[in-house]
C-alpha positions in Angstrom: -153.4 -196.1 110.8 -155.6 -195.9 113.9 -154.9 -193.4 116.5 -156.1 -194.4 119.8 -159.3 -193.1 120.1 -160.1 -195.1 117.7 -158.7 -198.1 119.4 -160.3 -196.7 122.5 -163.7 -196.9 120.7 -163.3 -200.2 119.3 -162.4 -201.4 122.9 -165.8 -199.8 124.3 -167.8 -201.7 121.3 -166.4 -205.0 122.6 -166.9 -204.2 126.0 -170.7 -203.6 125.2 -170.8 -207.0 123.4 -171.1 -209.5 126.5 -172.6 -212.1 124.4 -169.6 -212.4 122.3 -171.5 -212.0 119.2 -169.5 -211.6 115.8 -169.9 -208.5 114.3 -172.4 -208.2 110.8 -170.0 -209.1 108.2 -168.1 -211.8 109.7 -166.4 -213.3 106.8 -163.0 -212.6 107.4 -163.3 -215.3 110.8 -163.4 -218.3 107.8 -160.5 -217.9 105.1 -161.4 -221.7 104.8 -165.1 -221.9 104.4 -165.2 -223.8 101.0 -167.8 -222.8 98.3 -170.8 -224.7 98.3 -170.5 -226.9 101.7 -171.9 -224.2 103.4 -173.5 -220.8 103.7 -173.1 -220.0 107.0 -169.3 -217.7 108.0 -168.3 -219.3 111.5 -164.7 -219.6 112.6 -163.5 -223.3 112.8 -162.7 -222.4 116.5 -165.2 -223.3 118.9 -166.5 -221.3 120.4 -165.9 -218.7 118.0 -163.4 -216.0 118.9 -164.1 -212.2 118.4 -161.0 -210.9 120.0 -157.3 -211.8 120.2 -157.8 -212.7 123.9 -160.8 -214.7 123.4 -158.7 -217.2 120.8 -155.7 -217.0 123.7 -158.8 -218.0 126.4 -159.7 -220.9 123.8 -156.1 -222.1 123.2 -155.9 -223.2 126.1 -158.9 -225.3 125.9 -157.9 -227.4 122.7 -155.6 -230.0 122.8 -155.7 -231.9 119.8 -155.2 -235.7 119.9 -152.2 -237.4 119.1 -150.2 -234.0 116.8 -149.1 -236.7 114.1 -148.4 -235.2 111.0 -146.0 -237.9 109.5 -144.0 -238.3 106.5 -143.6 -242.0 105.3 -141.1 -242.1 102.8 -140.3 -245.6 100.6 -140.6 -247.6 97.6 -143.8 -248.8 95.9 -145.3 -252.3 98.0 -143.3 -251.7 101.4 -146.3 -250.9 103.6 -146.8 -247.2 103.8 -150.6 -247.5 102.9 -150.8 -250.3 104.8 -149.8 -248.9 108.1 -152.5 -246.1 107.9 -155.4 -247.8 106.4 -154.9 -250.4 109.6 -154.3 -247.7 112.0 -157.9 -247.6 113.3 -159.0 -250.3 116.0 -162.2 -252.1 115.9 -164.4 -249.5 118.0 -163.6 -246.7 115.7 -164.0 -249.1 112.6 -168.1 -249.9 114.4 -168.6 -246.2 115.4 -168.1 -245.4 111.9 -165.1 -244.1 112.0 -163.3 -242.3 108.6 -159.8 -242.9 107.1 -159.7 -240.3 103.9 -157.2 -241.1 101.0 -156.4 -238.1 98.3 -155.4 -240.8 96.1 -152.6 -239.3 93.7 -151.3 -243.1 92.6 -154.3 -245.2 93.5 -152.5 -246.9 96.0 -155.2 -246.0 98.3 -158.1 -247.7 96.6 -155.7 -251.0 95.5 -154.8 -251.6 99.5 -158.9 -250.8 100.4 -160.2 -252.8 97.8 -157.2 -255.7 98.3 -157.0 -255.9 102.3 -159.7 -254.2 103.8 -163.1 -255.5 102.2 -164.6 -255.9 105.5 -164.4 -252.2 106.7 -164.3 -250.6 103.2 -166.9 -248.2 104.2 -164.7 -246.6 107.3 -162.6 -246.0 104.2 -162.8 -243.5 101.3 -160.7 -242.7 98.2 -160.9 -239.9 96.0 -158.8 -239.1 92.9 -157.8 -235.4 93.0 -156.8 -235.7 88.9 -159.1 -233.6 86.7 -158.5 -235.0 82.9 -158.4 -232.7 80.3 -161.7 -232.3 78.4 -160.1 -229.5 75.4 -158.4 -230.4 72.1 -155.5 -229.1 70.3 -156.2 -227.6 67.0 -156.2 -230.6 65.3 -158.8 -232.1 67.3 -156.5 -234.3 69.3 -156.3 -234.6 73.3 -152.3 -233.6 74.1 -152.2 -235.0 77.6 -154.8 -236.9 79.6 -154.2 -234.5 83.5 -155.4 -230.7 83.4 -153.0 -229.7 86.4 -154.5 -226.1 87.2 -157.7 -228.0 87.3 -156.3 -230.6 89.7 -154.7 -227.8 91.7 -158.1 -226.5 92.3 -159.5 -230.0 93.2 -157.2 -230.7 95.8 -157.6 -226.8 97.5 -161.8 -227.8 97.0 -161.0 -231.2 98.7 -158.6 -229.9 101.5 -161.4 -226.9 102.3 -163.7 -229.5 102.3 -161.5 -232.0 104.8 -161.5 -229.1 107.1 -165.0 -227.8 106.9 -165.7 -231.3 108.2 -163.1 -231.8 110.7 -164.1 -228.3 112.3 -168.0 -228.7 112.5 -169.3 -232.5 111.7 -172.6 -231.8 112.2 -173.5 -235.5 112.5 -171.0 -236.3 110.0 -168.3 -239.3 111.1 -165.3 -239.0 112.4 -163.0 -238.0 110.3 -160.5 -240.5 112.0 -157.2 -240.0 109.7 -156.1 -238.4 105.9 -153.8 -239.9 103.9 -152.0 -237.9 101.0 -150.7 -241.1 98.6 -147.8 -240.0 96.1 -147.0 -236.5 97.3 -144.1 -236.4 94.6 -146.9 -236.4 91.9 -148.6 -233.3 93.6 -144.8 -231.6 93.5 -145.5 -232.3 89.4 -148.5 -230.4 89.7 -147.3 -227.5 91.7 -144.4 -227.4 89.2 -146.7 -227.8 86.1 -148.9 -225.0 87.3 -146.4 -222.5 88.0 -145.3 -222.7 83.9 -148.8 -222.6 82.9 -150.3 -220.2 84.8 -148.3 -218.4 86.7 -145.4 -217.8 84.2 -147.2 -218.6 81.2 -144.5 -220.4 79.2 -145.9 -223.8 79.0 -149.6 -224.8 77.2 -149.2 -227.6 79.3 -147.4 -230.2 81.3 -146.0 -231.2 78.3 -144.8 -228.4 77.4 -143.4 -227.5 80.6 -141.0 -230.3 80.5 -139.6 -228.5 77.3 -136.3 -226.9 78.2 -137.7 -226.3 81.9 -135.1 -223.8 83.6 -135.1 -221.6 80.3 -138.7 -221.2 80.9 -138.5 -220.1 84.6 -135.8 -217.5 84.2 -134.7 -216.1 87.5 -134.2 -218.7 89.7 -136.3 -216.6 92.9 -139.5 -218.0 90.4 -139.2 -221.7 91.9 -140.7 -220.2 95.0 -144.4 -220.0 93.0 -143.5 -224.0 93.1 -142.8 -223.9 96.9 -145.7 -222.1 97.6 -148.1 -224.0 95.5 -146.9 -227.3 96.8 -147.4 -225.8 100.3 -150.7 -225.5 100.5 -151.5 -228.7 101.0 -148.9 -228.6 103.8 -151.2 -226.0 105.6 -153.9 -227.8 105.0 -152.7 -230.8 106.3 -151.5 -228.7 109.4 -154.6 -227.4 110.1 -156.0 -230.7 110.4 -154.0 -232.1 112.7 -154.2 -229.1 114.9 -158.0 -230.3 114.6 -157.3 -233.3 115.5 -157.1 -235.5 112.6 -154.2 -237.9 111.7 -152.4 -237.0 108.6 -150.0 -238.7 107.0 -148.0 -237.5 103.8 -146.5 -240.4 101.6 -143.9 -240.3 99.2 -141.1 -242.2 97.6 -137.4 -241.9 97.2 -135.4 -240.7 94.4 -131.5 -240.8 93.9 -129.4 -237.9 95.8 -126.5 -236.4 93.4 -123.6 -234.6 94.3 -122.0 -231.6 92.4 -121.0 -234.2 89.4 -124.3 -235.9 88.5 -123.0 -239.1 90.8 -125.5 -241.0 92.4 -124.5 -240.9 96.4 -127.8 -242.2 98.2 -131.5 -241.6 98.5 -133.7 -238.5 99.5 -137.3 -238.0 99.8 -139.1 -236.7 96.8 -140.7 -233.8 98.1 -140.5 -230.2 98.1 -137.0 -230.1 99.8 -138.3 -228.4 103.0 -141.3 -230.5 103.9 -139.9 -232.5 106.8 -139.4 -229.2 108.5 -143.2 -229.1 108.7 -143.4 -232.8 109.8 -143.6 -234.1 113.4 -142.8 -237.7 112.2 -141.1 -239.2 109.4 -140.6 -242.9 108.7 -138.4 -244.7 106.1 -139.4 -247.8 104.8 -136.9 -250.8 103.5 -136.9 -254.1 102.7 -133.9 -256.4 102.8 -133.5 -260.3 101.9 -132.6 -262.7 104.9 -129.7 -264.8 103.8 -128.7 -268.0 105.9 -124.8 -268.6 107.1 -124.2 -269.8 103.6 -125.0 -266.3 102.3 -127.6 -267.7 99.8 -131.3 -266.3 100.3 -133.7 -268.1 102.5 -136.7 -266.6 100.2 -137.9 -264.7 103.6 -137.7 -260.7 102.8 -138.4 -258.6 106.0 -140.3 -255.3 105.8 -139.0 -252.4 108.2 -140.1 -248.8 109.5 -137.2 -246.7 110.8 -138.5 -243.8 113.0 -136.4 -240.7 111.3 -138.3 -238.1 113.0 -140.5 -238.4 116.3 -141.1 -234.9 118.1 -143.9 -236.4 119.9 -142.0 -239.7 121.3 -138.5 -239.5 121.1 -137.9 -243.2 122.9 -138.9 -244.2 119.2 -136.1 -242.1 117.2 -133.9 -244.2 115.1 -135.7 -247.5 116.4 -137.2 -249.8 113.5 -140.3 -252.0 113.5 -141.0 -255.4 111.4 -144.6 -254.2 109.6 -145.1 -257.4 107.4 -142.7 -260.3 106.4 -143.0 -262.9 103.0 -141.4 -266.1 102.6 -141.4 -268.6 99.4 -144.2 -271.0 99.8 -146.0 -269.1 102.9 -148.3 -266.6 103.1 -147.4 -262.8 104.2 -147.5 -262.0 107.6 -148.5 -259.0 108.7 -148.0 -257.2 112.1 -148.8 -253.1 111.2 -147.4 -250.7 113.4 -148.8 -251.2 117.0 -147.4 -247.7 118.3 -149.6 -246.2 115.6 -152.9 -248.2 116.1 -152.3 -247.3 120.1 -152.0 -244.2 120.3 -148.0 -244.0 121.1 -146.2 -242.0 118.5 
């Protein structure tokens, strides 16, 4: 431990360093540079901060866009893509503007490819899925994902997202990022904490062999949780960069004590909302006339869950898009979101 002459003499160096210049080996100022974007070791503050009160001076200098960091939770072909691929307005879409999609389901590139041929190019969709180049011993491939490897992919990806965000460096906007399917990136978190971090699955296969016997004390789910995590701090720091991100997930069946089904919950790591400044649910219901029978006219709807950054929205719903028998779909987005107003 330093006594204070040593802290003393620390103090005097800084003192002596008006310019503000980072010392020799400044690695430690970028835990997030990733490997290959670039060489040089820079903070992703700006300026760069070489002392605790320089980062408080700067804090009080950033203020970061809009602070959404939403959850939309709902089933398949209810508008969650939808909503953020048309959250841009038409003088980011001819500035160049970026919406990213870490495509876990390919919902992503379907909606771009479907709705949004005009301004495909403010939009890009990557797979983070790594396939499995190995065989078994008789020469066969097991399973098609290699999940460690895709683990890895979507830290590379995430570094990369914020390497970007942080200095652009003529680069475009990154405008929003979109995280499609966040319940398969919970299988992949899961799956890699039997393969590699307990070592009692080959594979994902494997891992779904007897599952609980394989995990033993029941303190080792938190590898899970903090694998699955690290998106989530990835996706914080970009929104404290000032990025949109949206995580998107569907529902699956809450159980009490007896195995009884009693309603529906997000399929995510069971804290994630915590970390969330918004979460919308997405339903769909049938209009029925006075007779009771269906008019063929289904109604799309966004309920506002969570809002920490409007509360006038909390527990209001929104009509995103409605289809009727014979007519085509009608689509109205979310305005609050293209504006500015969550």
């Amino acid at each position: 431990m330093p006594n204070l002459k040593d802290l003393q003499t620390q103090i005097d160096k800084e003192d002596h360093n008006p310019k503000g210049e980072p010392p020799a080996d400044s690695s430690f100022l970028n835990p997030f540079a990733p490997a290959g974007i670039t060489d040089e070791k820079q903070s992703h503050s700006a300026p760069i901060a070489t002392t605790v009160w320089d980062e408080i001076v700067n804090a009080g200098q950033n203020v970061p866009n809009n602070m959404i960091l939403m959850g939309l939770v709902g089933p398949e072909g209810v508008g969650k893509t939808g909503i953020v691929l048309d959250s841009m307005d038409e003088e980011a879409k001819k500035r160049g503007d970026v919406i990213f999609v870490l495509d876990f389901d390919g919902g992503g590139q379907t909606t771009r490819v479907t709705h949004h041929k005009d301004n495909a190019n403010n939009i890009r969709c990557l797979s983070p899925n790594v396939m499995f180049e190995t065989f078994d011993e008789d020469g066969e491939i097991r399973e098609a994902i290699d999940y460690p490897a895709t683990h890895r992919r979507v830290m590379k990806i995430g570094q990369t997202l914020v390497d970007w965000a942080a200095r652009p460096n003529g680069k475009p906007n990154l405008h929003s990022v979109l995280i499609t399917a966040v319940d398969l990136w919970d299988e992949v978190a899961k799956n890699c904490m039997f393969i590699e971090d307990l070592g009692t699955a080959p594979d994902g296969i494997g891992a779904k062999v007897k599952p609980h016997e394989q995990i033993g004390m029941r303190f080792n789910w938190q590898i899970r949780t903090t694998r699955f995590h690290q998106l989530t701090t990835i996706a914080r720091t970009l929104m404290s960069l000032g990025v949109n991100v949206y995580l998107e997930t569907h529902f699956k069946d809450l159980q009490d004590k007896t195995g009884s089904v009693i309603g529906k919950k997000a399929a995510w790591e069971k804290h994630t909302a915590n970390y969330l400044n918004q979460v919308l649910y997405f339903h769909k219901k049938k209009v029925r006339g006075e007779d009771g029978k269906s008019t063929g006219e289904t109604r799309y709807e966004v309920e506002f869950v969570k809002c920490k950054t409007n509360p006038d929205l909390l527990d209001q719903k929104r009509t995103i898009m409605v289809t009727n028998e014979g007519k085509p779909l009608e689509w109205y987005g979310l305005p609050e979101l293209r504006e500015g107003q969550v």
